[in-house]
N, C-alpha and C positions, 0 to 999 in steps of 0.2 A: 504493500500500500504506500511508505513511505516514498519508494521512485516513483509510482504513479503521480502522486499531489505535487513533488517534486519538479516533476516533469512538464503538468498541467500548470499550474506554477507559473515557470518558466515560457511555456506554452505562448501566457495570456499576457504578457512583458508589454506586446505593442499593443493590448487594448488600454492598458491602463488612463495611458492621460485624457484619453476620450472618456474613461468612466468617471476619472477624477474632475472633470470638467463639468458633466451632470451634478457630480458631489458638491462641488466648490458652490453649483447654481444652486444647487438645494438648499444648502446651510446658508450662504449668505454672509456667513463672518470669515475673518481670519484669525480669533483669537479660541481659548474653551479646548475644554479635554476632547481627542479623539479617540474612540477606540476600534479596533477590528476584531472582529469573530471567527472563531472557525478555522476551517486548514487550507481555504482557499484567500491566500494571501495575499501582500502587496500592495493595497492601496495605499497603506498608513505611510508608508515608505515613500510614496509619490506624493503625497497629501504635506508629510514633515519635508521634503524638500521641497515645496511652492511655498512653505509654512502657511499653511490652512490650519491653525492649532496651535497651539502653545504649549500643551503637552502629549506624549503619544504610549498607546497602550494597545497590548494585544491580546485576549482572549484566547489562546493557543489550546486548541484539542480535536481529533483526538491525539492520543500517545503520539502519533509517528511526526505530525505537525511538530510540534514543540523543538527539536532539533533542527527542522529546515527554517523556523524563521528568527533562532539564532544564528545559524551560517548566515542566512539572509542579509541580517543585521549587521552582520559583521564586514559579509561582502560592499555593503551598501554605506561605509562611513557612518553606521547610525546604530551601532551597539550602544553608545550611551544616552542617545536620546529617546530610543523606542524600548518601553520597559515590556517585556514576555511576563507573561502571567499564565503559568499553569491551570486550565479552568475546565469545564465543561458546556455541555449546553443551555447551565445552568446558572451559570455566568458568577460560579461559586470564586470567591476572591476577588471582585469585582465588588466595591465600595457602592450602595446604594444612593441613588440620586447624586451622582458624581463627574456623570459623561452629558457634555454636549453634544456630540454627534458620533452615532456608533455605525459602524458599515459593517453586515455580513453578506459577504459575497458565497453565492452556492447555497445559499440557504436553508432552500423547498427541495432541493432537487434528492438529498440524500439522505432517506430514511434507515439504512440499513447502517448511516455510519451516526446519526446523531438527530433529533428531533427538537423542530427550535421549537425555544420557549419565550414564547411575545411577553408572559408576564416578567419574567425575568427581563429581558428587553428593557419594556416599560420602569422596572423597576429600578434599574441600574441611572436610568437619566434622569436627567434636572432638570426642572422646571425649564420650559420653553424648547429640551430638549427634541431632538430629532434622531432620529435612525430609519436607513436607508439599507432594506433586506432582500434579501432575494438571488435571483441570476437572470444574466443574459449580457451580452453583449454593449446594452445602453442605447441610447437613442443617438450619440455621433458618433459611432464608429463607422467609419468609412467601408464600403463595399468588401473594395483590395484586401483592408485588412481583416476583417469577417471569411472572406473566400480563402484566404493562405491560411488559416490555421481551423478551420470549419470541420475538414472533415478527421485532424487526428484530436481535435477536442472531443467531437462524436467519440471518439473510439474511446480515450480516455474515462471520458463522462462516464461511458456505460463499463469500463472496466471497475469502477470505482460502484457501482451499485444503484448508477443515478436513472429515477423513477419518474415519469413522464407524469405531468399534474396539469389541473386545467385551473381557471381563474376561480371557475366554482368552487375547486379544491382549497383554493387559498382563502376563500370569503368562509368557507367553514370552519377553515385553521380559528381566523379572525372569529366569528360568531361563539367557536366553543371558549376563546380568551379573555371576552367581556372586552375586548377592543376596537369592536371594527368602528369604532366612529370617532373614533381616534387615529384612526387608518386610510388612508387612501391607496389602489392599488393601479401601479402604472405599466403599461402593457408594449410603451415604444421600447422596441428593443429589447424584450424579454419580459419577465414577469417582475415586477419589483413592487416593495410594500414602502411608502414614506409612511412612518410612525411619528408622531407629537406629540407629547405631553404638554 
């Protein structure tokens, strides 16, 4: 698993500034804690270089994550600014009402490696907070770069356990969290959840 994420990872390098650019439009600031979720990583990294944030955090699990986004860190000039936090889906070590804007990328899509938790989400941000969940490519990624890495993300994606969901799916996620109206769900470019507090 660990080369896979690795790999995929590495993969999504040139969608990032396109995602971070959705990001940057969403939040609206440049200052407030960031965090990222999960084992599909990266953005924090691109986000603390534009400096979108003033401090950065990463929710790192599962198990095989936790190692790739120290290297990461390390590769990228940014071990001492991007703190790794050993967690879960549960977002256990993670300070409530503490994050202004949290990103989990890959969200929805991997039941078999981890099941998100909106309330924990919800829980973890600050007042006026936002998080920005889910997967896809984003609304500017350019054609070019969606068609060069399309079809070994497919491969990837489905090595890795990823389960085909529909918008229904995600408004039920919503519905059984006591959140959805705290939620709105955005469909350019993938499936994606803006969350507010």
């Amino acid at each position: 698993m660990n080369d896979l994420i690795k790999e995929l990872n590495l993969l999504w390098e040139p969608v990032l500034p396109f995602l971070v650019r959705q990001v940057e439009e969403l939040y609206g600031r440049q200052d407030g804690r960031i965090l990222e979720i999960g084992p599909f990583g990266g953005l924090i990294f691109a986000l603390a270089r534009k400096t979108v944030g003033q401090s950065f955090s990463i929710a790192a699990f599962p198990q095989a994550a936790i190692a790739l986004y120290h290297e990461e860190a390390r590769k990228q000039g940014l071990g001492d600014r991007v703190s790794i936090i050993e967690s879960n889906s549960s977002l256990i070590g993670i300070v409530d009402n503490s994050v202004d804007l949290a990103v989990f990328r890959g969200a929805l899509f991997f039941p078999a490696l981890f099941q998100v938790d909106f309330a924990a989400i919800d829980r973890v941000l600050r007042k006026a907070g936002i998080a920005f969940v889910g997967g896809g490519f984003g609304k500017y990624t350019p054609a070019q770069v969606i068609s060069e890495i399309r079809e070994r993300s497919g491969q990837l994606n489905d090595a890795l356990g990823r389960s085909k969901i529909t918008i229904e799916n995600v408004r039920d996620q919503l519905r059984s969290s006591s959140l959805a109206s705290n939620c709105e769900i955005l469909t350019d470019g993938g499936i994606w959840i803006v969350m507010r507090k």
